[in-house]
mmCIF entry with sequence, helices, sheets and N, C-alpha, C, O atoms, coordinates in Angstrom:
data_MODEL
# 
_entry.id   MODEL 
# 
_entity.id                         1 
_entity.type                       polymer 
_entity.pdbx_number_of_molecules   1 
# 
_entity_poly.entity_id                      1 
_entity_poly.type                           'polypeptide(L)' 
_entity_poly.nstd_linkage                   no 
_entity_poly.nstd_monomer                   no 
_entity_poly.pdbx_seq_one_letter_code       
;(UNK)(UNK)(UNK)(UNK)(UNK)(UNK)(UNK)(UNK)(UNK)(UNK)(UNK)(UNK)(UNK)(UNK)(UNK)(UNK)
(UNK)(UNK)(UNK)(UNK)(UNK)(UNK)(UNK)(UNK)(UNK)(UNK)(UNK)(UNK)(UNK)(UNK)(UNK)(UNK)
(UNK)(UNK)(UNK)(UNK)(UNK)(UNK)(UNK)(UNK)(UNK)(UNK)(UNK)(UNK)(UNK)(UNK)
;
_entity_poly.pdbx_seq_one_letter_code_can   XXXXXXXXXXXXXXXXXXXXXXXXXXXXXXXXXXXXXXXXXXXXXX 
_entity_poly.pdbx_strand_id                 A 
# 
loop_
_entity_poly_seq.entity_id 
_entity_poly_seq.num 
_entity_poly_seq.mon_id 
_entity_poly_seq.hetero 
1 1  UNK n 
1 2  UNK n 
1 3  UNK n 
1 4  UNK n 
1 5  UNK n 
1 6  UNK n 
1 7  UNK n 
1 8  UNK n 
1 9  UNK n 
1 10 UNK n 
1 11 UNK n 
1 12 UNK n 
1 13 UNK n 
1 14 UNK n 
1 15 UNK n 
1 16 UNK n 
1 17 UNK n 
1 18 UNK n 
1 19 UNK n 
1 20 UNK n 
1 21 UNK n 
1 22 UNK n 
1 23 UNK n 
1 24 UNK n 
1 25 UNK n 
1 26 UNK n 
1 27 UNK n 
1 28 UNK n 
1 29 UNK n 
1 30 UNK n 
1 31 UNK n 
1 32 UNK n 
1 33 UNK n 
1 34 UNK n 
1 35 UNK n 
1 36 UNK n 
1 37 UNK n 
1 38 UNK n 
1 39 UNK n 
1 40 UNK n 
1 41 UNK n 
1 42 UNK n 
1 43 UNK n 
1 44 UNK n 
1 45 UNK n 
1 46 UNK n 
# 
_struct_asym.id          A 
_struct_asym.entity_id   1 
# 
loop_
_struct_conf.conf_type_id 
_struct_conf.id 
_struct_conf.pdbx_PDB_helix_id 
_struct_conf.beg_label_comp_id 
_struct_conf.beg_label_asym_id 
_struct_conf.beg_label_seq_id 
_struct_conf.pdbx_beg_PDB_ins_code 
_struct_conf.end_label_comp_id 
_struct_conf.end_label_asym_id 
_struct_conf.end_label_seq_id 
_struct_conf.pdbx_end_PDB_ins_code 
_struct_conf.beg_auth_comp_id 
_struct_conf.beg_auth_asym_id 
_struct_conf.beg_auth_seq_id 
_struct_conf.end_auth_comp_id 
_struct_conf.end_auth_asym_id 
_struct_conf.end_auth_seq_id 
_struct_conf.pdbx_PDB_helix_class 
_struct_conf.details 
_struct_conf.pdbx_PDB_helix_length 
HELX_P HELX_P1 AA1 UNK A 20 ? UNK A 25 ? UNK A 20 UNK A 25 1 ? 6 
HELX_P HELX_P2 AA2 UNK A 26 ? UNK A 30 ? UNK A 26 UNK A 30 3 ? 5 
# 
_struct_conf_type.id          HELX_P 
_struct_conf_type.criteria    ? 
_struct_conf_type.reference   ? 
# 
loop_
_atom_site.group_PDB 
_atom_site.id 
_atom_site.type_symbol 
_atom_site.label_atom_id 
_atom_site.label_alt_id 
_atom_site.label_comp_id 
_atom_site.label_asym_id 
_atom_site.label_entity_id 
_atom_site.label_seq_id 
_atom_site.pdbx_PDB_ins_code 
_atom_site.Cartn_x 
_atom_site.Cartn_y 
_atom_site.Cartn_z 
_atom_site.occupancy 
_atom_site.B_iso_or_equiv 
_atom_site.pdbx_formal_charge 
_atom_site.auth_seq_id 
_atom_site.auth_comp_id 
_atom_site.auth_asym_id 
_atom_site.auth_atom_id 
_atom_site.pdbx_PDB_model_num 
ATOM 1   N N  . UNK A 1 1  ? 0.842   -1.178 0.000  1.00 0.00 ? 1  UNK A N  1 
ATOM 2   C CA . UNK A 1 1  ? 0.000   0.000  0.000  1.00 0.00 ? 1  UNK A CA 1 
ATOM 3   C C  . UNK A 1 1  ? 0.889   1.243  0.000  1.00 0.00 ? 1  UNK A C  1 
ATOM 4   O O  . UNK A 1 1  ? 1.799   1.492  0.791  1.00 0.00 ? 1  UNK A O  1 
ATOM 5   N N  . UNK A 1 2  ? 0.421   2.046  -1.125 1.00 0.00 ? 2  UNK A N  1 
ATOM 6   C CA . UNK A 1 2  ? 1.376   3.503  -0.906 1.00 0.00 ? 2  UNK A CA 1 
ATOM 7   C C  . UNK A 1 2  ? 0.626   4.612  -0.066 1.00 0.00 ? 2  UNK A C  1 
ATOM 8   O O  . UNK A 1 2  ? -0.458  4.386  0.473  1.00 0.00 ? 2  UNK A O  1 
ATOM 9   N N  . UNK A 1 3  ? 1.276   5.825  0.008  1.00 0.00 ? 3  UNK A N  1 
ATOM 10  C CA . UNK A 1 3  ? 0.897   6.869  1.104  1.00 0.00 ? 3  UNK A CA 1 
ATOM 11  C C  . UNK A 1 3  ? 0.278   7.674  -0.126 1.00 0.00 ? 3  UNK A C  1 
ATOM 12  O O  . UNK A 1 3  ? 0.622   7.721  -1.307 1.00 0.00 ? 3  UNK A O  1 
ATOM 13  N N  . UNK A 1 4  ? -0.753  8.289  0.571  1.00 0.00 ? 4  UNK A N  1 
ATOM 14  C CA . UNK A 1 4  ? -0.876  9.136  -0.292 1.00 0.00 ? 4  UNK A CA 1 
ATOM 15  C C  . UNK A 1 4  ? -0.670  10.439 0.065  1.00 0.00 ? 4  UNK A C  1 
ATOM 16  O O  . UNK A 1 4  ? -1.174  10.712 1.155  1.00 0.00 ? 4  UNK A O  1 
ATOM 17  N N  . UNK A 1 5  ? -0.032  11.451 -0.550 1.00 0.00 ? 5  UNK A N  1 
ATOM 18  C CA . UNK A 1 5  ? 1.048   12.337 -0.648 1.00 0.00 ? 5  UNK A CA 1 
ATOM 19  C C  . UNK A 1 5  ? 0.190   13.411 0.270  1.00 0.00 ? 5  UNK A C  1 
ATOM 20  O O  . UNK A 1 5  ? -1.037  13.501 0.304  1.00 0.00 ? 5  UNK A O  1 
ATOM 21  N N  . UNK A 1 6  ? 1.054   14.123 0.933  1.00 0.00 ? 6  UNK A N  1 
ATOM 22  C CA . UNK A 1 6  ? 0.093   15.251 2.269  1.00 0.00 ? 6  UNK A CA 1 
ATOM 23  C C  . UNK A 1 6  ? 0.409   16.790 0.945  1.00 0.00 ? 6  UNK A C  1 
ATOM 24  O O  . UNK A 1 6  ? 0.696   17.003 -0.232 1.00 0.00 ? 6  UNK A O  1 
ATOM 25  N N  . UNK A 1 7  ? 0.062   17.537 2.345  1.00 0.00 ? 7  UNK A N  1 
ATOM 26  C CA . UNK A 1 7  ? 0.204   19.229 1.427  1.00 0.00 ? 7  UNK A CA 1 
ATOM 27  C C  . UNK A 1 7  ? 1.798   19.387 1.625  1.00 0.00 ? 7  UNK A C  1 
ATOM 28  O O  . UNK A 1 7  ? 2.435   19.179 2.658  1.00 0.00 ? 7  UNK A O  1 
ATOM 29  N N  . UNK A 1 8  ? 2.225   19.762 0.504  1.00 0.00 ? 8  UNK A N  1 
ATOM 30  C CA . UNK A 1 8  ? 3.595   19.980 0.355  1.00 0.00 ? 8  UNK A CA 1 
ATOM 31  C C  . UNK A 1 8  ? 3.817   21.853 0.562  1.00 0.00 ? 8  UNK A C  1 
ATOM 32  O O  . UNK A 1 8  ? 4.845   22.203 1.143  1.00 0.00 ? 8  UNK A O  1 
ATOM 33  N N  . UNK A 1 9  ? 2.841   22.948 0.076  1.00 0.00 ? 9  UNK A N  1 
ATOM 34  C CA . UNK A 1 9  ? 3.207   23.790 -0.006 1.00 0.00 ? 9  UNK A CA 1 
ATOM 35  C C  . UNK A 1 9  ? 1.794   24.587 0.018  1.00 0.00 ? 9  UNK A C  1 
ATOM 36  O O  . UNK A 1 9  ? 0.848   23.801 -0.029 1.00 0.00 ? 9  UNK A O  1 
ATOM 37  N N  . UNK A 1 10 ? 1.441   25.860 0.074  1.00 0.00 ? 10 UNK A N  1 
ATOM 38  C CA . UNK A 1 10 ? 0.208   26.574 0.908  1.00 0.00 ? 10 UNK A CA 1 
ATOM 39  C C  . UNK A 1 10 ? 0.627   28.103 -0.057 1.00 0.00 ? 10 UNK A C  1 
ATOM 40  O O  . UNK A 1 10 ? 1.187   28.913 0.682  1.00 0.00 ? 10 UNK A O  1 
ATOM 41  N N  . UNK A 1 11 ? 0.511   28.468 -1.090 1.00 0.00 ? 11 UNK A N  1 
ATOM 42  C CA . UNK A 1 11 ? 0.652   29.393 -1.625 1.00 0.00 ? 11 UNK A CA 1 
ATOM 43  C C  . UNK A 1 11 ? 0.218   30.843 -1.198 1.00 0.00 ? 11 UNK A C  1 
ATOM 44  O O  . UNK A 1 11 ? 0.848   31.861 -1.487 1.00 0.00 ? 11 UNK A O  1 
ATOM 45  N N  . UNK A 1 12 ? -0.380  30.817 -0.824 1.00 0.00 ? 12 UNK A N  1 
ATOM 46  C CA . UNK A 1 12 ? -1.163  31.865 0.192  1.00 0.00 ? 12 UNK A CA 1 
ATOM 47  C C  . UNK A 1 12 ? -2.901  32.038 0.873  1.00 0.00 ? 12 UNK A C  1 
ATOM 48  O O  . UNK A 1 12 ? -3.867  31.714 0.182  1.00 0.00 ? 12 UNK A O  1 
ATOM 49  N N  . UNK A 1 13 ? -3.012  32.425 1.874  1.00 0.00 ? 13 UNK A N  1 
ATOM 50  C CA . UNK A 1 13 ? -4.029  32.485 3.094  1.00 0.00 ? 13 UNK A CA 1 
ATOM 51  C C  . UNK A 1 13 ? -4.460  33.696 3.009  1.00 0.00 ? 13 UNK A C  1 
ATOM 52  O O  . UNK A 1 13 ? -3.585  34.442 2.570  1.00 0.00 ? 13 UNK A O  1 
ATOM 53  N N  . UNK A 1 14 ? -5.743  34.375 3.314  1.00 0.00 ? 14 UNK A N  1 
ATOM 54  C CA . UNK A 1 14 ? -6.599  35.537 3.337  1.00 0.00 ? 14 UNK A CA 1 
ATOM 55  C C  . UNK A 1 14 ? -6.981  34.845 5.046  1.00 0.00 ? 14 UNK A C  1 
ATOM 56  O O  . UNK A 1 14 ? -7.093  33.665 5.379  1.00 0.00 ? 14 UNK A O  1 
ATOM 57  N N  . UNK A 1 15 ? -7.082  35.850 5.710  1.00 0.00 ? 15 UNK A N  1 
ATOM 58  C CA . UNK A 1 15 ? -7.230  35.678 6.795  1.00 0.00 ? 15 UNK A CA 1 
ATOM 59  C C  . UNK A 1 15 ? -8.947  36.742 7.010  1.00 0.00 ? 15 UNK A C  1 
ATOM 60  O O  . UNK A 1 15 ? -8.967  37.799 7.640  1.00 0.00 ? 15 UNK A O  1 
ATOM 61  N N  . UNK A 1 16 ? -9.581  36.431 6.667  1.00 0.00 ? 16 UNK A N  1 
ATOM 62  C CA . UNK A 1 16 ? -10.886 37.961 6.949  1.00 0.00 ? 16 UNK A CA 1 
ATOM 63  C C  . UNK A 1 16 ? -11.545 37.120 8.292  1.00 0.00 ? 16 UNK A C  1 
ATOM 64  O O  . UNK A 1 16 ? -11.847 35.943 8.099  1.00 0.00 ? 16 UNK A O  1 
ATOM 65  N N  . UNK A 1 17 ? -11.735 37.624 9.443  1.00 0.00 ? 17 UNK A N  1 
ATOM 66  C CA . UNK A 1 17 ? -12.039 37.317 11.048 1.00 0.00 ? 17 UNK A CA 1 
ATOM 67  C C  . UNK A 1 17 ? -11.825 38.452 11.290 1.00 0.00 ? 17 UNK A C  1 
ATOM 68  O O  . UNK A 1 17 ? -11.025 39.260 10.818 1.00 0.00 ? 17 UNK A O  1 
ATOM 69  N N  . UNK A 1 18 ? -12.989 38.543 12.485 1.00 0.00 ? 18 UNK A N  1 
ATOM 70  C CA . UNK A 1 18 ? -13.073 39.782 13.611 1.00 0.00 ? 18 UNK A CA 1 
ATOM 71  C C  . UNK A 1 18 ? -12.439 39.500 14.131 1.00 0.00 ? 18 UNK A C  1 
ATOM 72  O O  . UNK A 1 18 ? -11.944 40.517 14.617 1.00 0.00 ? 18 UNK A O  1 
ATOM 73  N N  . UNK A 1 19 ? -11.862 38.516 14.557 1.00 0.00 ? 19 UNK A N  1 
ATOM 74  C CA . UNK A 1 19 ? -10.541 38.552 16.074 1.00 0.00 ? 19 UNK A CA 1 
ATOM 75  C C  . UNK A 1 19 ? -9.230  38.010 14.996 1.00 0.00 ? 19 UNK A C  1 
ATOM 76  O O  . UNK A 1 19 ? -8.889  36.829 14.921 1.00 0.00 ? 19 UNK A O  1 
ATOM 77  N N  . UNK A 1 20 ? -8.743  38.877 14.384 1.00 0.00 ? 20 UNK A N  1 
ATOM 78  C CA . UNK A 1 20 ? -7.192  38.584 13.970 1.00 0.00 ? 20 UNK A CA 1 
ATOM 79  C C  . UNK A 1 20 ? -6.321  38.012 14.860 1.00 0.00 ? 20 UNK A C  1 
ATOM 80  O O  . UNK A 1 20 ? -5.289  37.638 14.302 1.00 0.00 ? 20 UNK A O  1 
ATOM 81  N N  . UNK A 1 21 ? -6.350  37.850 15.789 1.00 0.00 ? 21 UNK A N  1 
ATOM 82  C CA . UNK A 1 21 ? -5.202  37.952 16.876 1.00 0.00 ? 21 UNK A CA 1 
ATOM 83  C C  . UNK A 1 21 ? -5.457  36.464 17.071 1.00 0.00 ? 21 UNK A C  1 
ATOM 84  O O  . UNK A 1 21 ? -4.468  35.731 17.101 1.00 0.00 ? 21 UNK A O  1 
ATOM 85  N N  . UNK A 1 22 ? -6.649  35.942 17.205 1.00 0.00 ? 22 UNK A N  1 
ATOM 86  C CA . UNK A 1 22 ? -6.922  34.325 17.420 1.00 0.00 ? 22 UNK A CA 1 
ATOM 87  C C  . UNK A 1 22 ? -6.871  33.405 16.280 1.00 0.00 ? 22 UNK A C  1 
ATOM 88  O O  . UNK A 1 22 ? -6.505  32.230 16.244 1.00 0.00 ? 22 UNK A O  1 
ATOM 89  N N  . UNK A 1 23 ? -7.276  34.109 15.435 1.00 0.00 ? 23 UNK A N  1 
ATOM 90  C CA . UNK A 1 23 ? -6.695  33.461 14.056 1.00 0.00 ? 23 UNK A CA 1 
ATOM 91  C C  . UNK A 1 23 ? -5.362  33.183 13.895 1.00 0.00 ? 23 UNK A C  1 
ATOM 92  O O  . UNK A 1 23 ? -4.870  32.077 14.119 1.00 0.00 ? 23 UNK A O  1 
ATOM 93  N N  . UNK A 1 24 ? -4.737  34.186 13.498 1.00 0.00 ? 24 UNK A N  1 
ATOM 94  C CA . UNK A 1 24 ? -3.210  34.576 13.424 1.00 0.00 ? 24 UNK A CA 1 
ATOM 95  C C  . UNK A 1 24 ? -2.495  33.291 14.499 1.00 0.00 ? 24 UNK A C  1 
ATOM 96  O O  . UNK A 1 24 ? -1.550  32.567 14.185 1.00 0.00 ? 24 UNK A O  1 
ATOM 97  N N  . UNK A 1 25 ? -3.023  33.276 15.421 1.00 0.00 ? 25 UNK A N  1 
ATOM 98  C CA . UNK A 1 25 ? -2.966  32.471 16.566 1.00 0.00 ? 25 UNK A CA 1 
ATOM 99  C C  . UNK A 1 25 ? -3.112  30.871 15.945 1.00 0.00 ? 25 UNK A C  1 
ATOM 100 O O  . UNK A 1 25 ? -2.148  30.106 15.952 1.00 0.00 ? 25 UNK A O  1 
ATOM 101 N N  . UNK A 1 26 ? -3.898  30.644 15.633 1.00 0.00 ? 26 UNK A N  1 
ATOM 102 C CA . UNK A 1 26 ? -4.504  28.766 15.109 1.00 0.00 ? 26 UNK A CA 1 
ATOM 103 C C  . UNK A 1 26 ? -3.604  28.947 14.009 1.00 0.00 ? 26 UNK A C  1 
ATOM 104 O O  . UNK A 1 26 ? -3.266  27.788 13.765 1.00 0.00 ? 26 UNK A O  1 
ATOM 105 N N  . UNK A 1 27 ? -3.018  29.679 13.208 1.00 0.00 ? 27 UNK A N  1 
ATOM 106 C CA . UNK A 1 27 ? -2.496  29.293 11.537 1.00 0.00 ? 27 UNK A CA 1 
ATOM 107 C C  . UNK A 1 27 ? -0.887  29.120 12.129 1.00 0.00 ? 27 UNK A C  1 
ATOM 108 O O  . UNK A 1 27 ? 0.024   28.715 11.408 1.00 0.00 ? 27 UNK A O  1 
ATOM 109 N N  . UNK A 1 28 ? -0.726  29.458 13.408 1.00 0.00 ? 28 UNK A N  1 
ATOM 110 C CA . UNK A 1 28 ? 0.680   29.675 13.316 1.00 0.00 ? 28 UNK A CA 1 
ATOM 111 C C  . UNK A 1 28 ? 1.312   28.850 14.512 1.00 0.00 ? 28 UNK A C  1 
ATOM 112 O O  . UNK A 1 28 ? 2.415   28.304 14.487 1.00 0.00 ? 28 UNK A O  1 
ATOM 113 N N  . UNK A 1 29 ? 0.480   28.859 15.484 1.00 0.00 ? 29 UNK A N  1 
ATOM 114 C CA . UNK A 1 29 ? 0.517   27.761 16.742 1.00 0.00 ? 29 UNK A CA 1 
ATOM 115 C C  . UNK A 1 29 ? 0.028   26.615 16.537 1.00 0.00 ? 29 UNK A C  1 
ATOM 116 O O  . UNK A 1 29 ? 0.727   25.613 16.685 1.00 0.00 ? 29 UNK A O  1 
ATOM 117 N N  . UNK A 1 30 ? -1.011  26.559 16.233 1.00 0.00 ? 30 UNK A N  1 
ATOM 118 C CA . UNK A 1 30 ? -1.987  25.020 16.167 1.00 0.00 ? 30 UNK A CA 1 
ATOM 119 C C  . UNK A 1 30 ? -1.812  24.303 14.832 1.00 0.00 ? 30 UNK A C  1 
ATOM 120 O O  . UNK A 1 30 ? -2.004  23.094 14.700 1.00 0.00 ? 30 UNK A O  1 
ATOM 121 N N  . UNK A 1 31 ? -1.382  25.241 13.709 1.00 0.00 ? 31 UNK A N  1 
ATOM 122 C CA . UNK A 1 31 ? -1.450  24.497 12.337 1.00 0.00 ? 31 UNK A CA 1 
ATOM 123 C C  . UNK A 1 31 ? 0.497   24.732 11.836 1.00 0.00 ? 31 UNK A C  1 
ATOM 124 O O  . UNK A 1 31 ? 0.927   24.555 10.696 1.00 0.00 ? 31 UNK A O  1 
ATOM 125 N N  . UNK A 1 32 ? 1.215   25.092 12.873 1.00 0.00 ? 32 UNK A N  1 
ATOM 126 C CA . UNK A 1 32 ? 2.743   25.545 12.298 1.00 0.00 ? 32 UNK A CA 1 
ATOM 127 C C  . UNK A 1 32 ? 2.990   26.109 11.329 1.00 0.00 ? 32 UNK A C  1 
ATOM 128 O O  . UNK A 1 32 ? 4.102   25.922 10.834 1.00 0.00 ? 32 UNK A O  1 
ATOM 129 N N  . UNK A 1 33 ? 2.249   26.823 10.820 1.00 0.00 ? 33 UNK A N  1 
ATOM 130 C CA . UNK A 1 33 ? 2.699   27.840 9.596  1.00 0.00 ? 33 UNK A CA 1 
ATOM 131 C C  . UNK A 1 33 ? 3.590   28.676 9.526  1.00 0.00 ? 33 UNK A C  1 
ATOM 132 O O  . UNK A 1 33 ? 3.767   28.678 10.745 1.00 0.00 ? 33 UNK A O  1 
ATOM 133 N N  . UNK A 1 34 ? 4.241   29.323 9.208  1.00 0.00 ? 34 UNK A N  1 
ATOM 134 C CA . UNK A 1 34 ? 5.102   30.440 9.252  1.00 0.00 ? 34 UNK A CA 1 
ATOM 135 C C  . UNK A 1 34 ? 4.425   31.382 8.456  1.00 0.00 ? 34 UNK A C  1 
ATOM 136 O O  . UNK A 1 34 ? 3.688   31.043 7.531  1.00 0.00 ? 34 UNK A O  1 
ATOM 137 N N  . UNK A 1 35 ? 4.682   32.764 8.831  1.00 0.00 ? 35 UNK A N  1 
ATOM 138 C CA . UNK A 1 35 ? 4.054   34.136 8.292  1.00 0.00 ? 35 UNK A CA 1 
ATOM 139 C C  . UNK A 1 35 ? 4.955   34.377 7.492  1.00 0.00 ? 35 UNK A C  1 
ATOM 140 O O  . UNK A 1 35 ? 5.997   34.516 8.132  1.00 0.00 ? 35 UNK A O  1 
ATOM 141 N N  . UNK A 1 36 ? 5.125   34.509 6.373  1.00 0.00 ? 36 UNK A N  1 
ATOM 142 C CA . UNK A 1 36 ? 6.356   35.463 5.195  1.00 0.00 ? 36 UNK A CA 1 
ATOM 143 C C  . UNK A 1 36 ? 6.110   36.385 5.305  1.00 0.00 ? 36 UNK A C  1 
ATOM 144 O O  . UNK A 1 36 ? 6.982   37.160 5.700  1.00 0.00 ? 36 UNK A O  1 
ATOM 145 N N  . UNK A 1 37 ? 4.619   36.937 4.994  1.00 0.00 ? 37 UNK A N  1 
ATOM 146 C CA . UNK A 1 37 ? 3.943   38.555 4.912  1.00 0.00 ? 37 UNK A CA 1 
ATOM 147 C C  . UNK A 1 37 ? 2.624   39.186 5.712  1.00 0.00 ? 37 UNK A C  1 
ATOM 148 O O  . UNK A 1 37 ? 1.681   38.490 6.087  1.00 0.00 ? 37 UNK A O  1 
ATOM 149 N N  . UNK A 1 38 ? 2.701   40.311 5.866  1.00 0.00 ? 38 UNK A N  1 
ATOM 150 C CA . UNK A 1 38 ? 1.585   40.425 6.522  1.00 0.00 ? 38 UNK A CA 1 
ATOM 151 C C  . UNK A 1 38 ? 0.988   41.839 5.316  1.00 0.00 ? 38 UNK A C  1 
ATOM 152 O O  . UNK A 1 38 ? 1.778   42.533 4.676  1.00 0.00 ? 38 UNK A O  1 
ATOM 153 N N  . UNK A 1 39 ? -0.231  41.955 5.268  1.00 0.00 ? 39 UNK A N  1 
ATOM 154 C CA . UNK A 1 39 ? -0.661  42.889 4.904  1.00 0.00 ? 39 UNK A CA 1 
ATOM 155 C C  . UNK A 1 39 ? -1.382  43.925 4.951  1.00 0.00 ? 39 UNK A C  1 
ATOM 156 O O  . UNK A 1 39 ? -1.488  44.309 3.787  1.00 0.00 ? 39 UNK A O  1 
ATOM 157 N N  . UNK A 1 40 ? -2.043  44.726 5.752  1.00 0.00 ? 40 UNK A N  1 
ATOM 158 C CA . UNK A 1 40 ? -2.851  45.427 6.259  1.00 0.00 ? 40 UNK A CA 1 
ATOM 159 C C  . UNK A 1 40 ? -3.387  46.731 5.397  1.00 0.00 ? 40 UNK A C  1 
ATOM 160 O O  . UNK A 1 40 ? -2.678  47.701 5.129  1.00 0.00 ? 40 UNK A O  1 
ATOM 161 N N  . UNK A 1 41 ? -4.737  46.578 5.024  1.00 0.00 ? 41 UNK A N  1 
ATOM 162 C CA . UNK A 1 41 ? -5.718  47.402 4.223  1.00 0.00 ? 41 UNK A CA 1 
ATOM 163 C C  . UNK A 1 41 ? -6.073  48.446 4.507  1.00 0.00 ? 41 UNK A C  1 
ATOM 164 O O  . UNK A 1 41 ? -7.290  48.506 4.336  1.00 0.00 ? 41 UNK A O  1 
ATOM 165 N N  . UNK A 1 42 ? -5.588  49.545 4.942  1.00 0.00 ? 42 UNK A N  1 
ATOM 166 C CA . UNK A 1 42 ? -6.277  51.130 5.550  1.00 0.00 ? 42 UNK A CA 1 
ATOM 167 C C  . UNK A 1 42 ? -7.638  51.327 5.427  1.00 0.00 ? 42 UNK A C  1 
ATOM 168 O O  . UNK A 1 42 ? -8.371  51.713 6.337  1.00 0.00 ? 42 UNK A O  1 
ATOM 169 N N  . UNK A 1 43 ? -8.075  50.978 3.953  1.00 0.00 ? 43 UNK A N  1 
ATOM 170 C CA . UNK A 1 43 ? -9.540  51.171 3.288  1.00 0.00 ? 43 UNK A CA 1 
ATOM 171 C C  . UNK A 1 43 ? -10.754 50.764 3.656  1.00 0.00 ? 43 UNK A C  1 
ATOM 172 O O  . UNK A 1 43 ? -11.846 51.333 3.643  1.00 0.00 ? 43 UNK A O  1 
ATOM 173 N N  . UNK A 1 44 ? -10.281 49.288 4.115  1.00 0.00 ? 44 UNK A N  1 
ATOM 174 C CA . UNK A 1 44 ? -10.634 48.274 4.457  1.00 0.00 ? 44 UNK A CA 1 
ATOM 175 C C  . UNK A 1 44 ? -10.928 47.987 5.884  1.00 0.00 ? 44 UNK A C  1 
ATOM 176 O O  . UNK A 1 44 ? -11.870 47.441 6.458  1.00 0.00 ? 44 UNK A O  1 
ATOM 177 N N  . UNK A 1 45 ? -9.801  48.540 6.275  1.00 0.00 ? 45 UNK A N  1 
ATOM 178 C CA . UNK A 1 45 ? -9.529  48.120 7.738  1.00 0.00 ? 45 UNK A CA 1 
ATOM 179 C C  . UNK A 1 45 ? -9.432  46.390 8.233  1.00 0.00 ? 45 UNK A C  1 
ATOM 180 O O  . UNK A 1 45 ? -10.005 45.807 9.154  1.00 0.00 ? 45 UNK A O  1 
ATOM 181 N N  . UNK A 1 46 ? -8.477  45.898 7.216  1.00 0.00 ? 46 UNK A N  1 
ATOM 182 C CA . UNK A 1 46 ? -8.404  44.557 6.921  1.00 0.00 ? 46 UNK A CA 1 
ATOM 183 C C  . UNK A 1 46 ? -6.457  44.195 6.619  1.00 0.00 ? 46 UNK A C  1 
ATOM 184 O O  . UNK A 1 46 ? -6.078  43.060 6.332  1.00 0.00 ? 46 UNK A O  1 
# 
């Protein structure tokens, strides 16, 4: 029996949540992600 192959790579995440901070939180603590970029929307407030 072979494996079948996991996620190798995650091209990019949109994060839209009222609590950024708990999110940000699960993608990076609970799921080990690493942040490359962050981006923040003035317009938006996003």
């Amino acid at each position: 029996m072979t494996a079948t192959p996991g996620v190798l790579r995650l091209h990019h995440s949109a994060i839209i949540r009222s609590d950024y901070a708990v999110t940000r939180r699960f993608y990076t603590e609970v799921l080990g992600l690493a942040v490359l970029a962050e981006n923040y929307r003035v317009a938006l407030d996003s």
